[in-house]
N, C-alpha and C positions, 0 to 999 in steps of 0.2 A: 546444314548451317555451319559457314565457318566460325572460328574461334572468336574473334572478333567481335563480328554481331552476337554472340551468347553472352560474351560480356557484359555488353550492352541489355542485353533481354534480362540477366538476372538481377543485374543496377536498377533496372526498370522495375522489379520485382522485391526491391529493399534490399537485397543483399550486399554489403560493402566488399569488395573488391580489392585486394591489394596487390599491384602488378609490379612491384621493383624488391620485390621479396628472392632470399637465396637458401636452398636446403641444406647448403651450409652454416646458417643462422639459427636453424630448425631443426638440426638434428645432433646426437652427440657424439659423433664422428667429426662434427666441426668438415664434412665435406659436402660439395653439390654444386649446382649449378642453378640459374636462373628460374625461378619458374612463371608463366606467364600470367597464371592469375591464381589469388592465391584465396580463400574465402575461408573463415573462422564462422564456426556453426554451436551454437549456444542451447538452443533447445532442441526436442526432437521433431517434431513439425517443421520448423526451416532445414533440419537433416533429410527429411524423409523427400521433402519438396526439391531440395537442390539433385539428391541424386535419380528422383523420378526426370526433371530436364535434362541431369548429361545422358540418362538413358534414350531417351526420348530423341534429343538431337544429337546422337551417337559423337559426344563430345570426350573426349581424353582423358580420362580423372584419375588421382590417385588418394587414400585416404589416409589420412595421417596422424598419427596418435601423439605422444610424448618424442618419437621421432629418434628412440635407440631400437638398436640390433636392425639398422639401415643402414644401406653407402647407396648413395647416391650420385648417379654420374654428373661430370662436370658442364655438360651442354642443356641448356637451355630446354625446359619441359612444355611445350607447347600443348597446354589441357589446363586442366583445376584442380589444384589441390584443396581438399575438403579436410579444414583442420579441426576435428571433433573434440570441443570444450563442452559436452557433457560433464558438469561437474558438481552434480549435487550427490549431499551425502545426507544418508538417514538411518536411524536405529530403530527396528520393528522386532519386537520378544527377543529372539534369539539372534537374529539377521541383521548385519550391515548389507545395505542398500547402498549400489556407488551406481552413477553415474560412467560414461565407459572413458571419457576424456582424465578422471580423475586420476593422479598421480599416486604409483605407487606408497610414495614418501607421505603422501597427503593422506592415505589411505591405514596407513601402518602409523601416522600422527593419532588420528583420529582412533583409532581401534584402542592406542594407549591411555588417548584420556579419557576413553568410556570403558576399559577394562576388557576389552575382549581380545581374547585366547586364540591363536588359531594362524595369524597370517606374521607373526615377528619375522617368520624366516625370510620373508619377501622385503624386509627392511632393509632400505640404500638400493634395491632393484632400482634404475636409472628408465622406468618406464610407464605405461599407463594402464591403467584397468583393463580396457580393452583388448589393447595389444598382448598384456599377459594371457588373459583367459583366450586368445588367438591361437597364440602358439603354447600354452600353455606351459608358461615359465617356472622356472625350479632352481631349488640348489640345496645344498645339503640333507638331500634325500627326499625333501618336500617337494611339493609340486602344485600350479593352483586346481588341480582337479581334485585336490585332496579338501577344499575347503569351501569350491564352491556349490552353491546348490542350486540357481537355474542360472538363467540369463535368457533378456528379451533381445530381441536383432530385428532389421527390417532389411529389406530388397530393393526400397523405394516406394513401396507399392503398401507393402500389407504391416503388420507389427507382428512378431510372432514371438512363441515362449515355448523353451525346453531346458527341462529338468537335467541333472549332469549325465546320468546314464543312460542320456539319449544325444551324449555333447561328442561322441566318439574320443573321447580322451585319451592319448599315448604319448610316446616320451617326444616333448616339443611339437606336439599336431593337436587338432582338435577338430571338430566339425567343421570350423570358420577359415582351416588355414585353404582349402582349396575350393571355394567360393568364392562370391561377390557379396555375401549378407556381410552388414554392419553392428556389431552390438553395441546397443543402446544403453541396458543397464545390467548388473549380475550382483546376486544373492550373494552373501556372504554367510555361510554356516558357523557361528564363530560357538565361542564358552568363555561366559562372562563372571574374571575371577579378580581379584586382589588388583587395581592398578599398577601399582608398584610392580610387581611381578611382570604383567606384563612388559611397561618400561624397563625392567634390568635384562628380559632376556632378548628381547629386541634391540639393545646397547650390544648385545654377545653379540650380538649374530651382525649388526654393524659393523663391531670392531674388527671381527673376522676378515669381515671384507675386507676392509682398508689394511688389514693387514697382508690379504694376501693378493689382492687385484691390483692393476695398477692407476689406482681411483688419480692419481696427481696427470695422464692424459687423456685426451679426448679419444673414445675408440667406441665400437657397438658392440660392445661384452664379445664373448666366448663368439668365434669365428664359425666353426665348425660342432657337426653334431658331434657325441659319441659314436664310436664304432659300434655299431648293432645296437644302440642303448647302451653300452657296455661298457667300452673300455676307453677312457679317459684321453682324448686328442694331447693332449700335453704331454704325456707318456711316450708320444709316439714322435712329438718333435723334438722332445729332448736326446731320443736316442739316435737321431737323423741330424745334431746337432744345429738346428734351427734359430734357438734361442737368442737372442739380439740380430736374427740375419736382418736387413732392411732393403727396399728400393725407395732411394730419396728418402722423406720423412716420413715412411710407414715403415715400421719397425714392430718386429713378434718380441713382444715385452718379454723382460729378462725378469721381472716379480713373477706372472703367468703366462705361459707361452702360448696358452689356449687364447689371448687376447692379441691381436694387432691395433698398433697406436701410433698416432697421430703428434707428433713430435713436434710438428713446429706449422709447416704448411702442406701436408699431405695431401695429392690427387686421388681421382677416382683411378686413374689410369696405374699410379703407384700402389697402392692397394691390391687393384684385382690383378696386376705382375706378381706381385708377392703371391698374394691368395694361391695362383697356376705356378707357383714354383713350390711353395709348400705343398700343393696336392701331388704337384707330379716327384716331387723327393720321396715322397711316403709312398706312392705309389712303384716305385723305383725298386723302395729299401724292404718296404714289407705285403706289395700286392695287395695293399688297400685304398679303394677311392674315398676319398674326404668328402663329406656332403657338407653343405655350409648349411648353417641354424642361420645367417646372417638372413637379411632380403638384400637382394641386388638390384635395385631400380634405373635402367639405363637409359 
């Protein structure tokens, strides 16, 4: 079936359909190109439903969370983008309950006005529940494998549920990053203390950031992994003197150099030039390849 009539078939099917949508609207890289149809999914039955039909009529699809630590290329994506607005939150004994659409920030809001302990460090993260426990995001020594306790996901087909020490968790991977499951909702392990407390160390761990990221442009965080887990990307371009290098409007921020940003009107094409000149410098100066943490969607 072409792209066309599935539009058509899912329209038919209730799904609203938005075709003049740009992944530079939708992502915060502020880059991208066209996409042809674009569909916001709100509960899990209309998730599970839509991507049972792109499987089904072997149609394009990408799935899309809060839409950082992406670039996105500039032509035109002919498939569906499935934009996952899971977003309910709930408080069970010990456990936040999120939704996998749910926002970092909405998430780290919420934990301070019911007092729970556990996730401040992921405060100002620029992403989604999902996408964390995906790649399993971190920073200042945290990480969310440290906090969560299951998470349910589905295939299209089935709903399924696993416990964290069966999530394969390591530094920026997880069970999810080299699959097709999508996760639906994830356990939060939290410790439920003094509000306040929470609120001032989640302010710390804010401030931090803004003070050392370069939160005033548009960029998808930290470019590249660590070296072996290990040794800090930043370390490596500052010695390769990297720091402010740019092509066009992407520029390796002079605050953190482990960030490329987005200055004014940035392509995809500027970007992954820079990206292949910073790998192949470091590769040059110190005989080490760069893996990018980012996603590359071309």
């Amino acid at each position: 079936m072409g792209l066309k009539k599935f539009i058509k078939l899912i329209k038919d099917k209730g799904y609203t359909v938005l075709e003049n949508q740009k992944f530079c609207d939708h992502t915060t890289f502020k880059i991208g190109g066209k996409i042809r149809a674009f569909v916001k999914v709100s509960d899990e039955v209309s998730l599970i439903q839509l991507l049972k039909l792109v499987k089904k009529y072997k149609i394009k699809y990408f799935v899309l969370g809060r839409g950082s630590n992406l670039l996105c290329s500039d032509k035109t994506f002919f498939g569906v983008v499935i934009k996952v607005e899971l977003n309910t939150l709930t408080r069970r004994n010990d456990y936040i309950i999120s939704g996998a659409g749910v926002s970092l920030f909405r998430l780290n809001t919420y934990a301070i006005n019911c007092g729970a302990s556990g996730l401040e460090w992921s405060y100002g993260i620029p992403g989604s529940v999902g996408g964390g426990v995906k790649m399993n995001a971190g920073c200042f020594g945290k990480e969310m494998k440290d906090v969560v306790h299951c998470v349910t996901f589905t295939d299209g087909k089935k709903i399924y549920k696993r416990f964290a020490k069966d999530l394969d968790f390591g530094y920026r991977h997880s069970f999810f990053s080299n699959n097709e499951y999508v996760i639906l909702k994830v356990w939060f392990k939290v410790n439920f203390v003094d509000k306040l407390q929470v609120k001032n160390r989640s302010n710390e761990f804010l401030q931090l950031k803004k003070a050392t990221q370069p939160c005033e442009f548009a960029s998808a965080g930290s470019v590249f992994k660590r070296v072996n887990g290990i040794t800090p990307v930043p370390i490596l371009l500052e010695k390769c003197h990297l720091k402010g290098v740019g092509v066009g409007d992407a520029v390796v921020s002079t605050r953190h150099c482990g960030f490329i940003v987005n200055t004014k009107n940035a392509t995809f094409r500027q970007v992954f030039k820079l990206i292949c000149k910073i790998k192949k410098t470091v590769f040059k100066k110190f005989g080490i390849i760069l893996k990018e943490e980012i996603v590359i969607l071309r």
